[in-house]
N, CA and C atoms as a LAMMPS dump frame, in Angstrom:
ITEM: TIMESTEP
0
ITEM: NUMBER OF ATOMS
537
ITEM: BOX BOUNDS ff ff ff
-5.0000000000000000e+02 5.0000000000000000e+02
-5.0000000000000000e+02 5.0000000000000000e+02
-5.0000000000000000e+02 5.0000000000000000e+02
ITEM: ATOMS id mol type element x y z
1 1 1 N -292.922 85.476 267.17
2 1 2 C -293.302 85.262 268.558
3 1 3 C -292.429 84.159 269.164
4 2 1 N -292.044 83.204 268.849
5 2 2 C -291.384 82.167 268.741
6 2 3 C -289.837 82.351 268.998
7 3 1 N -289.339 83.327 268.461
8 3 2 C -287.877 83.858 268.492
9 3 3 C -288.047 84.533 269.618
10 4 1 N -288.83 85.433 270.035
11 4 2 C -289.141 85.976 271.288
12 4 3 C -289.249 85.282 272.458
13 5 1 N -290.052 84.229 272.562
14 5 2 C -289.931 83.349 273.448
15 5 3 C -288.613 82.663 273.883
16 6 1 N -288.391 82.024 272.78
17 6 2 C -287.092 80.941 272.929
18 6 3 C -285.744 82.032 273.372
19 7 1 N -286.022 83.606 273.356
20 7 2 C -285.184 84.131 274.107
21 7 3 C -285.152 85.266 275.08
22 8 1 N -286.239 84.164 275.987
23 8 2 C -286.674 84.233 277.247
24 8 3 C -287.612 85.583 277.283
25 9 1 N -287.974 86.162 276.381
26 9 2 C -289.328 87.686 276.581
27 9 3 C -290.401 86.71 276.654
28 10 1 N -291.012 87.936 277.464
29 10 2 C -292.603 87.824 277.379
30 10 3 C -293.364 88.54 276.156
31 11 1 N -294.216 88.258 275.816
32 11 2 C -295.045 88.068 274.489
33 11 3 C -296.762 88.713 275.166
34 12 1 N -297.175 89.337 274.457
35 12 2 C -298.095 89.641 274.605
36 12 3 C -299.294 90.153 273.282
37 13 1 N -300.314 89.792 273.148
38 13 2 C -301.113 89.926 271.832
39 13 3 C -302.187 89.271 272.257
40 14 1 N -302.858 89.907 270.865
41 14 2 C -304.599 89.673 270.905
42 14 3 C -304.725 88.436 269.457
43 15 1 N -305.984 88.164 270.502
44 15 2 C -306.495 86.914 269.483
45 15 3 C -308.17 86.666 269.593
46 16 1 N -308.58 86.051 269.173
47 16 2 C -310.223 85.781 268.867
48 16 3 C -310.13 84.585 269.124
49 17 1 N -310.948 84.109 269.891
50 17 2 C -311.206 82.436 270.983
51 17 3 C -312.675 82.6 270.593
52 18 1 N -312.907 81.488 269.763
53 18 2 C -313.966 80.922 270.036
54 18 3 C -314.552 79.903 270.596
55 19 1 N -315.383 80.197 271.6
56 19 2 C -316.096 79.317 272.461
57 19 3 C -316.618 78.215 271.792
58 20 1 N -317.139 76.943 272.807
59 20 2 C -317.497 75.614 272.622
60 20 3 C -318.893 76.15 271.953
61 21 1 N -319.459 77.188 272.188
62 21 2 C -321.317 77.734 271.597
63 21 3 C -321.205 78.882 270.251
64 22 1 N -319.657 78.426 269.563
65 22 2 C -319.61 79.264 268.668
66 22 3 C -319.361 81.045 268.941
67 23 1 N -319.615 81.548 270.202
68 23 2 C -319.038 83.026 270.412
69 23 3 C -317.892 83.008 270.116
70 24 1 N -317.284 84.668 269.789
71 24 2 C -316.376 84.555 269.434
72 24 3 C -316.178 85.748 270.801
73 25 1 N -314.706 85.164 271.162
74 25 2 C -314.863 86.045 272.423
75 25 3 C -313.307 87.105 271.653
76 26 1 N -312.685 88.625 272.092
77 26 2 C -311.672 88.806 272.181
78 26 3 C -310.933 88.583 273.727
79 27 1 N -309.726 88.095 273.029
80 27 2 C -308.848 88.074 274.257
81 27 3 C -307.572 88.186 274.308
82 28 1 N -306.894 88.999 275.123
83 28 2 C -305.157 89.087 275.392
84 28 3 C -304.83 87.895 275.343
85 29 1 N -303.666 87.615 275.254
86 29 2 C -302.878 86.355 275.707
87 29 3 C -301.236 87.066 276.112
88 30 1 N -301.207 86.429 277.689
89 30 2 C -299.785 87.055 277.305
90 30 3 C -298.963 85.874 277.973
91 31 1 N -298.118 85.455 277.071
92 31 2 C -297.454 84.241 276.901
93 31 3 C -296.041 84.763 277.671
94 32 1 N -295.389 84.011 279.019
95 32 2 C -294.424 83.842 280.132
96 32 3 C -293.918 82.927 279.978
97 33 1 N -292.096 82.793 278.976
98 33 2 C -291.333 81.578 278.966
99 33 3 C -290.592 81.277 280.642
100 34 1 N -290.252 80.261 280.867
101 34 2 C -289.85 80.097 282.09
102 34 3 C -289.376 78.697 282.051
103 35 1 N -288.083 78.38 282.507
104 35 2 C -287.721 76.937 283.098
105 35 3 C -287.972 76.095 283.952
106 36 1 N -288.269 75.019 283.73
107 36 2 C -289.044 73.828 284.431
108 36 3 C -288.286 72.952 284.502
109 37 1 N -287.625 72.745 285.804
110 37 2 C -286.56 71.31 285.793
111 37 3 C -286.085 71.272 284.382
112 38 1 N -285.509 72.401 284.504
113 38 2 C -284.03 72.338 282.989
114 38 3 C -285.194 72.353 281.906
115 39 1 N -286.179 72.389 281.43
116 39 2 C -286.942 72.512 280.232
117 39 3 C -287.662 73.758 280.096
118 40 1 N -287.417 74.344 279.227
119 40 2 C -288.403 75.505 278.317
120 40 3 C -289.725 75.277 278.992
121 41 1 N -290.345 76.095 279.017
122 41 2 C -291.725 76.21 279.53
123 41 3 C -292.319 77.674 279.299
124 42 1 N -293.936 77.236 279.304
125 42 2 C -294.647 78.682 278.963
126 42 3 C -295.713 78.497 279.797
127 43 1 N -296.492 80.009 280.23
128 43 2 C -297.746 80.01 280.989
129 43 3 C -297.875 80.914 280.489
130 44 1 N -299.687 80.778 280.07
131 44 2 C -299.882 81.786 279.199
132 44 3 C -301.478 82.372 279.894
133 45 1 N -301.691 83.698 280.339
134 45 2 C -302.813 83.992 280.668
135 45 3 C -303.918 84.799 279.953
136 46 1 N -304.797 84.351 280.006
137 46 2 C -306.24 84.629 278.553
138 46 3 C -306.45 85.845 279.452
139 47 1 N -307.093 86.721 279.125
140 47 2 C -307.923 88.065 279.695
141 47 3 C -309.271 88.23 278.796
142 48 1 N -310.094 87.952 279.008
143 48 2 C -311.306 88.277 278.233
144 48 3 C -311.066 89.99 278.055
145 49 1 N -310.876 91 276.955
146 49 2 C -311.365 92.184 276.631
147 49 3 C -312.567 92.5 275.688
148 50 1 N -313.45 91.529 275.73
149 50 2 C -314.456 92.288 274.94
150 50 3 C -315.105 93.726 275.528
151 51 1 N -315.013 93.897 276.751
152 51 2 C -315.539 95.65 277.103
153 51 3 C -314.281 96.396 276.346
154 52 1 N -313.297 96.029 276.634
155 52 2 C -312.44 97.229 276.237
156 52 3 C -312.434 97.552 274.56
157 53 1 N -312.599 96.258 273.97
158 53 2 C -312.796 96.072 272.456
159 53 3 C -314.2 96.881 272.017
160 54 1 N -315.298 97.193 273.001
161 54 2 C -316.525 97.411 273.155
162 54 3 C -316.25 99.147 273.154
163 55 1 N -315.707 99.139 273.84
164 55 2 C -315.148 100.798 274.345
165 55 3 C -314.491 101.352 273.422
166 56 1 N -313.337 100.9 272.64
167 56 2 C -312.742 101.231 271.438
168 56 3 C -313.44 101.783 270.417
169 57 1 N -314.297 100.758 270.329
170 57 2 C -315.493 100.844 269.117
171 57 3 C -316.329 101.299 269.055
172 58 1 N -316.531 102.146 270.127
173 58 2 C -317.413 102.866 270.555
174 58 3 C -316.748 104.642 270.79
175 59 1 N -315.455 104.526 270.905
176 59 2 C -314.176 105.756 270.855
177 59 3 C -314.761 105.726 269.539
178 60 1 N -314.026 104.669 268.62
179 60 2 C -314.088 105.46 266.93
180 60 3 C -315.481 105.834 266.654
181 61 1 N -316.485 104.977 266.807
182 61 2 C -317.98 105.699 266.432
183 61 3 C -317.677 107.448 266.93
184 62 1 N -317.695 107.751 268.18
185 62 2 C -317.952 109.027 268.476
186 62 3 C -316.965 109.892 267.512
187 63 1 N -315.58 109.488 268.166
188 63 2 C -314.35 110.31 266.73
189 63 3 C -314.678 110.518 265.638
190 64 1 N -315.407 109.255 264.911
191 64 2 C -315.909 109.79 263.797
192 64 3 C -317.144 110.657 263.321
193 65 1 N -317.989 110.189 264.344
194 65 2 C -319.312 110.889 264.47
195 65 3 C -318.797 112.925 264.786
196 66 1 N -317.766 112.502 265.534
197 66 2 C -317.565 114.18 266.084
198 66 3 C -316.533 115.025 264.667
199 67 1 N -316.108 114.099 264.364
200 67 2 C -315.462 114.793 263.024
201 67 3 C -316.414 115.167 261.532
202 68 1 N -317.277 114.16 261.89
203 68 2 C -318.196 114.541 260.542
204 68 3 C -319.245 115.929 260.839
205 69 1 N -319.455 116.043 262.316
206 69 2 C -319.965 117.31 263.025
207 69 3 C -319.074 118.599 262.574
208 70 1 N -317.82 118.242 262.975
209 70 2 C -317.231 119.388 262.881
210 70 3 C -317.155 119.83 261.431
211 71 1 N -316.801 118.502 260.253
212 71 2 C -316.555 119.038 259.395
213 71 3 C -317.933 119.684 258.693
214 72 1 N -319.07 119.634 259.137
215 72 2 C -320.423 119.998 258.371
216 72 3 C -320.028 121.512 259.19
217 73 1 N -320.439 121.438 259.962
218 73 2 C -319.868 122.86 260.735
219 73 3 C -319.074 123.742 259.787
220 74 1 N -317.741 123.418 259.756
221 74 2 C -317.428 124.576 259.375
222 74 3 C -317.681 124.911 257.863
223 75 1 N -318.077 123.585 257.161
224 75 2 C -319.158 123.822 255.725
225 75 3 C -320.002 125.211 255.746
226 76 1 N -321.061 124.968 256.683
227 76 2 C -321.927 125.578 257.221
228 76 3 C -321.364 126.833 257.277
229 77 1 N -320.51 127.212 258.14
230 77 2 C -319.775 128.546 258.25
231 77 3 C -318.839 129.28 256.972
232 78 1 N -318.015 128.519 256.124
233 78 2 C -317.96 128.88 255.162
234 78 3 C -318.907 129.41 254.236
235 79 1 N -319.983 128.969 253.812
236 79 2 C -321.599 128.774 253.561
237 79 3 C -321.645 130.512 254.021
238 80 1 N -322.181 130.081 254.896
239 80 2 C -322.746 131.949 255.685
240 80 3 C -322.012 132.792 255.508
241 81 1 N -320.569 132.369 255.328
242 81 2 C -319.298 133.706 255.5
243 81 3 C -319.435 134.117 253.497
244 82 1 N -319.468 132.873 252.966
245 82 2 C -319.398 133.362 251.648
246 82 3 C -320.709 133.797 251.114
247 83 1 N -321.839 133.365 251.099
248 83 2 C -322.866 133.881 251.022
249 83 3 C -323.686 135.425 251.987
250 84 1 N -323.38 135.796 253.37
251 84 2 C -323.984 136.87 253.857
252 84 3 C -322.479 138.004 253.964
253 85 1 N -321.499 137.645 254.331
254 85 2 C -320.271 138.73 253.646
255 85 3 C -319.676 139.045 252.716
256 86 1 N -319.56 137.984 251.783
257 86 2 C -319.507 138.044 250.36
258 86 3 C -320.189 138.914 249.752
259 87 1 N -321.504 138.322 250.021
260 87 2 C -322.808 139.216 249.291
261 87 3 C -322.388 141.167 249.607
262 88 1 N -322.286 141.006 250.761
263 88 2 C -322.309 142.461 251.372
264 88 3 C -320.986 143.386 251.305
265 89 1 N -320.116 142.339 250.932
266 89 2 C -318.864 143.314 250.262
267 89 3 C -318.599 143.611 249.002
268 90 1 N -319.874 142.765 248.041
269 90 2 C -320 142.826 246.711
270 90 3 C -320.772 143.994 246.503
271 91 1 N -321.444 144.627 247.074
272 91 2 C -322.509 145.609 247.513
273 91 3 C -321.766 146.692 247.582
274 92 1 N -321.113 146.761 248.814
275 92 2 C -319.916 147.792 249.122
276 92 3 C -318.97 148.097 247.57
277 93 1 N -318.547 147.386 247.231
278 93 2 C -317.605 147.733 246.455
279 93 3 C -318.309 147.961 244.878
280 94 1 N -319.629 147.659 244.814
281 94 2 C -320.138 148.085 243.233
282 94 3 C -320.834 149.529 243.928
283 95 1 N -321.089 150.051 244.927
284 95 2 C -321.094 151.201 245.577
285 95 3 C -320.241 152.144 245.571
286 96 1 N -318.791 151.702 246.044
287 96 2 C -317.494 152.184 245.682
288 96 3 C -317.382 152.814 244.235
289 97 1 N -317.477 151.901 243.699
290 97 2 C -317.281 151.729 241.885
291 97 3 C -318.306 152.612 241.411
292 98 1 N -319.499 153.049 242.035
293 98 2 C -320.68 154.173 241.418
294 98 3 C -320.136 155.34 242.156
295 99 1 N -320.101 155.801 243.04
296 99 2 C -319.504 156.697 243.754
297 99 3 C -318.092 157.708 242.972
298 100 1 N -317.222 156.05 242.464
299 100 2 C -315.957 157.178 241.723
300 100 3 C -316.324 157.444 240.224
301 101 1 N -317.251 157.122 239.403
302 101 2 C -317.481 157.067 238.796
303 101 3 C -318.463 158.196 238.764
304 102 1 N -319.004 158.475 239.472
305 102 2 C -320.05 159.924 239.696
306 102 3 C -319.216 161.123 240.075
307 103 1 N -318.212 160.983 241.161
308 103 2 C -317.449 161.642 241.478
309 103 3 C -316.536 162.197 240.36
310 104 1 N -316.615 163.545 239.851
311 104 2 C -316.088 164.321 238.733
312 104 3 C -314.214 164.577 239.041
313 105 1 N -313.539 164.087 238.202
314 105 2 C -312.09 164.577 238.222
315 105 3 C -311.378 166.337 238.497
316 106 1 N -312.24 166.762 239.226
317 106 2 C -311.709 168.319 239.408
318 106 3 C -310.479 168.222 240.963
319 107 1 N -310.304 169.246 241.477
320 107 2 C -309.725 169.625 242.247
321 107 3 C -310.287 169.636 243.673
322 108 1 N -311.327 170.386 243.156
323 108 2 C -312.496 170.009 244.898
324 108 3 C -312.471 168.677 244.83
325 109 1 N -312.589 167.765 243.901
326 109 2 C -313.201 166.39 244.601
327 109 3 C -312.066 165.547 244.802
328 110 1 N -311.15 165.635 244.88
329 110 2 C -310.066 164.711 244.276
330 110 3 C -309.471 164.183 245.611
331 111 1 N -309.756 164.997 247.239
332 111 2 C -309.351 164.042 248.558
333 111 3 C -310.721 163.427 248.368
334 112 1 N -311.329 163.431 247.444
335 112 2 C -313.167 162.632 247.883
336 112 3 C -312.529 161.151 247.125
337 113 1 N -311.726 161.891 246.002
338 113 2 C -311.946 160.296 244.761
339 113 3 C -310.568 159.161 245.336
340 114 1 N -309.666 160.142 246.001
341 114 2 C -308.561 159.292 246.858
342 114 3 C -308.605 158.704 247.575
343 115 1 N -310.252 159.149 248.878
344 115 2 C -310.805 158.589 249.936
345 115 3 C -311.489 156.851 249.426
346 116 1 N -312.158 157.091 247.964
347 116 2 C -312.676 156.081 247.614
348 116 3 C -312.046 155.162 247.205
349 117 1 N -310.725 155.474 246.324
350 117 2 C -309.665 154.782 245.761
351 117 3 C -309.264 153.907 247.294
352 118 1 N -308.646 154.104 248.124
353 118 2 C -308.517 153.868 249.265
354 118 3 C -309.815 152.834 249.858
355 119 1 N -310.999 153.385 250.048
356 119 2 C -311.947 152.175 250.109
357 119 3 C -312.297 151.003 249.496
358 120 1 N -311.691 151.322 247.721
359 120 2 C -311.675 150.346 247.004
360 120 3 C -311.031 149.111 247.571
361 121 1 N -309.606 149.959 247.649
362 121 2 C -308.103 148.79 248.232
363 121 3 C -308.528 148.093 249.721
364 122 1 N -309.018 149.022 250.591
365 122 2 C -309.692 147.951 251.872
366 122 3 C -310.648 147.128 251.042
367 123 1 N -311.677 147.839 250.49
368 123 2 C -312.777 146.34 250.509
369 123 3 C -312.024 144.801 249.886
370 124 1 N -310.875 145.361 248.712
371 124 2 C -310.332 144.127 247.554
372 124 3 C -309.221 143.678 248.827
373 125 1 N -309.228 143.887 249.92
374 125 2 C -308.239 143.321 250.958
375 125 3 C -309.196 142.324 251.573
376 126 1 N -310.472 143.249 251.92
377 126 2 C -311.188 142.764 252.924
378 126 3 C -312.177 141.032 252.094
379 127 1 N -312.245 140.962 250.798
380 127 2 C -312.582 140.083 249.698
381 127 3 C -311.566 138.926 249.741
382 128 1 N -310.433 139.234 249.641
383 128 2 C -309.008 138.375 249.828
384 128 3 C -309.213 137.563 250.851
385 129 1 N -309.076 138.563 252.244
386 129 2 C -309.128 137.826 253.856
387 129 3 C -310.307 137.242 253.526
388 130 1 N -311.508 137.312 253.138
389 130 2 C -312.512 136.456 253.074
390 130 3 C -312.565 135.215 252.473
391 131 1 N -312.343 135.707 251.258
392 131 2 C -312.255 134.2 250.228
393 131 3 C -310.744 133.002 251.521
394 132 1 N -310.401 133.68 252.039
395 132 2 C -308.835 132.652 252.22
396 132 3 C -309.597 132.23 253.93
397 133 1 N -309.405 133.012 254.784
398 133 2 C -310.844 132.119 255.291
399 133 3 C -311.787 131.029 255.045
400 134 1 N -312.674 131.452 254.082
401 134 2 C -313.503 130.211 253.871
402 134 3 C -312.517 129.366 253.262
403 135 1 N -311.562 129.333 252.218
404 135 2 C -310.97 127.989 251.838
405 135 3 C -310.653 127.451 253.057
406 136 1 N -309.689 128.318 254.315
407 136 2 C -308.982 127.674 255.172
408 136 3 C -310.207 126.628 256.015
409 137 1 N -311.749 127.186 256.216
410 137 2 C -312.446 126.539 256.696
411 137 3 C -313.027 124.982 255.532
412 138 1 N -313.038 125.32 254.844
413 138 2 C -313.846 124.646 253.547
414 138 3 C -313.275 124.047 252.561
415 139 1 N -312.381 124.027 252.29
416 139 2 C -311.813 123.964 250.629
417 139 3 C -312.772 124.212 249.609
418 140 1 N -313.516 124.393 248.554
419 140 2 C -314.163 124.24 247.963
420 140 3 C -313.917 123.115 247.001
421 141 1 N -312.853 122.649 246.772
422 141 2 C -312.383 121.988 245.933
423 141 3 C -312.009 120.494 246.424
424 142 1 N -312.344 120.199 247.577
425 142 2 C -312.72 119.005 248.914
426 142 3 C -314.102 118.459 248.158
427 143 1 N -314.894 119.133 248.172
428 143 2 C -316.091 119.349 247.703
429 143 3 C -316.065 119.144 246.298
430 144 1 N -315.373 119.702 245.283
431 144 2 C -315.94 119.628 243.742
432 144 3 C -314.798 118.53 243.322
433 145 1 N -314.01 118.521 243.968
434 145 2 C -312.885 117.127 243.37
435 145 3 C -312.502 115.886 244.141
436 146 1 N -312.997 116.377 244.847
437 146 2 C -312.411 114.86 246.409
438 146 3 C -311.482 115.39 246.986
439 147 1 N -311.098 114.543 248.377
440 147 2 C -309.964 114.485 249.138
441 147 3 C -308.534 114.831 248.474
442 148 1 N -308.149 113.941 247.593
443 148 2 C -306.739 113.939 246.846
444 148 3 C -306.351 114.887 246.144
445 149 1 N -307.883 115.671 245.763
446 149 2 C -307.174 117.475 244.958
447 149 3 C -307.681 118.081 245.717
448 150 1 N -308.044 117.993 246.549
449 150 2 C -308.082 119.071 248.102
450 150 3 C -306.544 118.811 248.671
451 151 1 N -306.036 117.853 248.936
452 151 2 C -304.168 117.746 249.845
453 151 3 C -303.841 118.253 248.672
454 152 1 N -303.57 118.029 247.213
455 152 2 C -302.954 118.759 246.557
456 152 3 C -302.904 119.631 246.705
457 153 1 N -303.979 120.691 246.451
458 153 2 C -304.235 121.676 246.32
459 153 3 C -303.724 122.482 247.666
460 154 1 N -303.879 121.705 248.601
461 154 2 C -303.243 122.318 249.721
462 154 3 C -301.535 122.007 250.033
463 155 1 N -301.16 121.432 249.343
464 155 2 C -299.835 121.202 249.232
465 155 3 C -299.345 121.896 248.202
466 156 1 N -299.368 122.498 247.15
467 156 2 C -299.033 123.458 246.859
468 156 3 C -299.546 125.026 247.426
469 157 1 N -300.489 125.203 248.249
470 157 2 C -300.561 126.585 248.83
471 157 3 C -299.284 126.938 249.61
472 158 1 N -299.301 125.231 250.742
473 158 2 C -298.163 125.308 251.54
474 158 3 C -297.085 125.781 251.155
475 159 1 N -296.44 125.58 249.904
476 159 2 C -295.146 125.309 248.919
477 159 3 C -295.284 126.64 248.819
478 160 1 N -295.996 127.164 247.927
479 160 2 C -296.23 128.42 247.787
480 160 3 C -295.703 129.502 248.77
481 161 1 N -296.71 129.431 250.219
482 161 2 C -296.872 129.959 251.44
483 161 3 C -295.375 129.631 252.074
484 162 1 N -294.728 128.922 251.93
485 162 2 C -293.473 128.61 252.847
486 162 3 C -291.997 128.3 251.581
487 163 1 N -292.32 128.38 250.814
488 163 2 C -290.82 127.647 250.069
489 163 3 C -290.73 126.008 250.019
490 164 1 N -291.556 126.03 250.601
491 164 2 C -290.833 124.392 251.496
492 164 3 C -291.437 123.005 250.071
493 165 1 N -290.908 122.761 249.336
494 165 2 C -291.347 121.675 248.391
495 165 3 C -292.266 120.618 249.059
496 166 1 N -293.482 120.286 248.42
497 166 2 C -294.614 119.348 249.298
498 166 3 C -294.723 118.601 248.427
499 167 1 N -295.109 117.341 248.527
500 167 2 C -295.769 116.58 247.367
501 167 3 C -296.582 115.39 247.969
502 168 1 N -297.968 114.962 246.94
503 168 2 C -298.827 114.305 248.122
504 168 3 C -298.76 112.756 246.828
505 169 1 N -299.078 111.702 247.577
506 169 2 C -298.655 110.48 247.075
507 169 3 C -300.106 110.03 247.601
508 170 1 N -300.475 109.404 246.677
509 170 2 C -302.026 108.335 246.966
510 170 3 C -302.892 107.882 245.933
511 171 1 N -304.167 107.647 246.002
512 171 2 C -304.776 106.807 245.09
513 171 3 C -306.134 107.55 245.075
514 172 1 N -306.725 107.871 243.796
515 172 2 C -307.255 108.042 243.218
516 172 3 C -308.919 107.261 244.247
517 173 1 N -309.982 107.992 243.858
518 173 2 C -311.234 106.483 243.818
519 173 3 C -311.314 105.66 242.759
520 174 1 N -310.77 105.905 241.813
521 174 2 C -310.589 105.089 241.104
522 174 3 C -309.72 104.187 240.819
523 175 1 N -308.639 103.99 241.763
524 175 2 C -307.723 103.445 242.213
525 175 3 C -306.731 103.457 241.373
526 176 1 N -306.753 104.536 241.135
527 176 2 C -305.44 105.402 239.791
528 176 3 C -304.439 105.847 241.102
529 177 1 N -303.03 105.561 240.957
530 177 2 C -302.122 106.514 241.668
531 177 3 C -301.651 107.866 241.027
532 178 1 N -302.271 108.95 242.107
533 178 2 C -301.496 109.987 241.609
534 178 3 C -300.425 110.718 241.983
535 179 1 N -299.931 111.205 241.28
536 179 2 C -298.265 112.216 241.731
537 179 3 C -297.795 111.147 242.919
């Protein structure tokens, strides 16, 4: 700040003033070098921001409050998608699987057993798009391992999904560094 001054900028920053009654107030300071009959000189003006410091802190409460919403949310929706479509394409397809299995290898039946073969391959498509969905909403593995093998885990899909080499750098809860 000092090097700044002495060449001639203005300076500007926050600081904590505490009052003669012990408050602790926040406040700007923004420090104006200037010459005074040939001498260095400064004027420096206080701004009380405790609303705006008030307002901030009150931004992150909601940000965070609205992110922990969202992220239960789409929990929730993963939840329903894997449990009430899941369920019902598991249904479909052990249906499938009785159907060709009843269905006799002759000649009459055989656009019947191709039709099913064919339903098989939609439903094991339609299982795929599902499961990759809910990860994209959910990870499951956010959930059974933490944060740090959830980015993994999603840093190699990426890698996978694109070519593109990823690698994730951080710390453990146990304050182990990994990769």
């Amino acid at each position: 700040i000092i090097k700044r001054l002495a060449s001639g900028e203005s300076v500007t920053f926050e600081q904590v003033h505490v009052a003669r009654n012990g408050k602790r107030i926040p406040v700007e300071l923004r420090v104006n070098p200037f010459l005074l009959q040939g001498q260095k000189a400064v004027i420096t003006v206080a701004r009380d921001i405790t609303e705006r410091k008030l307002a901030e802190q009150q931004l992150r409460e909601l940000s965070t409050h609205l992110q922990t919403v969202r992220e239960e949310e789409k929990a929730s929706i993963a939840r329903e998608i894997h449990d009430d479509l899941g369920s019902t394409l598991t249904a479909l397809k052990m249906d499938v699987y009785w159907l060709a299995r009843l269905l006799p290898a002759e000649k009459e039946t055989l656009p019947l057993l191709e039709r099913v073969e064919s339903l098989s391959g939609l439903l094991d498509d339609a299982v795929a798009v599902t499961r990759r969905i809910i990860s994209e909403l959910r990870p499951t593995v956010l959930d059974d391992l933490g944060l740090l093998a959830a980015l993994e885990w999603q840093c190699a899909q990426f890698g996978k999904r694109t070519g593109i080499e990823c690698r994730v750098h951080g710390v453990n809860s146990a304050g182990v560094q990994d990769k």
